[in-house]
Each structure stands twice: as structure tokens, then as C-alpha cells.
C-alpha positions in Angstrom: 9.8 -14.3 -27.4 10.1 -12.0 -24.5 7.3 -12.3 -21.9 7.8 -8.7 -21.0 7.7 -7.6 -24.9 4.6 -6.0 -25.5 5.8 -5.2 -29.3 5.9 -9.0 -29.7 2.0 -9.1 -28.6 1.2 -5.8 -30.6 2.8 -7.5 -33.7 1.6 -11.1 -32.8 -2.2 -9.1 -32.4 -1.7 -7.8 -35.4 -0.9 -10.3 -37.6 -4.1 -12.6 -36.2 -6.4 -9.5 -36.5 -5.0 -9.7 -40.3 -5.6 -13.4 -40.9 -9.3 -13.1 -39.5 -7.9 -15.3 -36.4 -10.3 -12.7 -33.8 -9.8 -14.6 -30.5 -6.3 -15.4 -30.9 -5.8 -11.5 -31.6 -8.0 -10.2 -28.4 -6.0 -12.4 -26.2 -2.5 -10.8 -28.0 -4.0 -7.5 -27.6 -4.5 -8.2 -24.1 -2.0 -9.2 -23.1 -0.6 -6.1 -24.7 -2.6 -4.4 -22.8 -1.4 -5.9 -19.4 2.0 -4.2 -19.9 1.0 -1.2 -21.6 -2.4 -0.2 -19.7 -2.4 3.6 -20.7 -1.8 2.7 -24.7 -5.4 3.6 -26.0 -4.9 1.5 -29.4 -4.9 -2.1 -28.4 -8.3 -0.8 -26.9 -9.6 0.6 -30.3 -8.2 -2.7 -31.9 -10.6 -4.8 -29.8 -13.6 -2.8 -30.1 -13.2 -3.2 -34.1 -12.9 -7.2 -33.7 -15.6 -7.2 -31.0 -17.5 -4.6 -33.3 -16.7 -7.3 -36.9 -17.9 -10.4 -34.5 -21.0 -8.3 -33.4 -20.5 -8.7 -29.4 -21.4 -4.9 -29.2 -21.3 -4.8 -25.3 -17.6 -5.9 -25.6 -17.0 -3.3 -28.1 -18.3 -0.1 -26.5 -16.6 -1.4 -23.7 -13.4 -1.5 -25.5 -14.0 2.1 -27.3 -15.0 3.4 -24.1 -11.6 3.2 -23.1 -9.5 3.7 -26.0 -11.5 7.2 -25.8 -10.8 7.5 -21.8 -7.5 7.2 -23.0 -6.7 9.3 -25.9 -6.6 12.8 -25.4 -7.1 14.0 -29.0 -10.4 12.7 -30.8 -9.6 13.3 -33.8 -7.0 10.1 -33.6 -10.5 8.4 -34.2 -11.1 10.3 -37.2 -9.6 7.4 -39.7 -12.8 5.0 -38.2 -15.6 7.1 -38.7 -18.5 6.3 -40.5 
């Protein structure tokens, strides 16, 4: 593992989101996040597990973001209701 890798957090994130493992995924996805601050996805990513464990301040926080970030709405298009 590289420290500095943020595709080994993405993927680690990832996998834990997968296996229902929400905590362990937030802190992968964060720490993501710490070397890839601009990347509006890890954001998204956390407002869905915040979203499935129904902490909905933590979520809109997280989607507030992600959507500070990304440029193009329609990215978001795939997770609308």
C-alpha cells in the first residue's frame, strides 16, 4: 500500500461500500478525499452511505459538495429519484 495512493483508498472505499462495511468505507473515502480534495465523487459516495444509514445532515453535507464541485449536473443524473 502506498500512503500517497489515493486509487488504493478509492478501491479500498469501494469495496467496503460493496460489502455494506459503511464506516470503514467513509474513512477510505476520506482519506481519498485528503489527497484528491477537488474529485467531487468520493463526496457523492459519502452522501449515499450517510444517505443508506440515515444521518441526513452528514449527507447533504456531503452532496453539497460533490455539487460545489462538479461543473456538469447532469453527472448526478444516474441518482435521481
Amino acid at each position: 500500500m502506498k500512503e500517497n495512493d489515493s486509487n488504493y483508498y478509492l478501491n479500498a472505499a469501494q469495496d467496503y461500500f460493496l460489502r455494506g462495511k459503511y464506516p470503514e468505507a467513509i474513512e477510505n473515502y476520506n482519506k481519498f478525499i485528503e489527497l484528491e480534495p477537488d474529485n467531487w465523487m468520493p463526496y457523492n459516495n459519502c452522501g449515499i452511505i450517510y444517505d443508506r444509514m440515515k444521518n441526513y445532515d452528514e449527507a447533504i453535507k456531503y452532496f453539497t459538495k460533490a455539487i460545489e464541485l462538479q461543473d456538469n449536473i447532469f453527472a448526478f443524473a444516474p441518482f435521481a429519484i
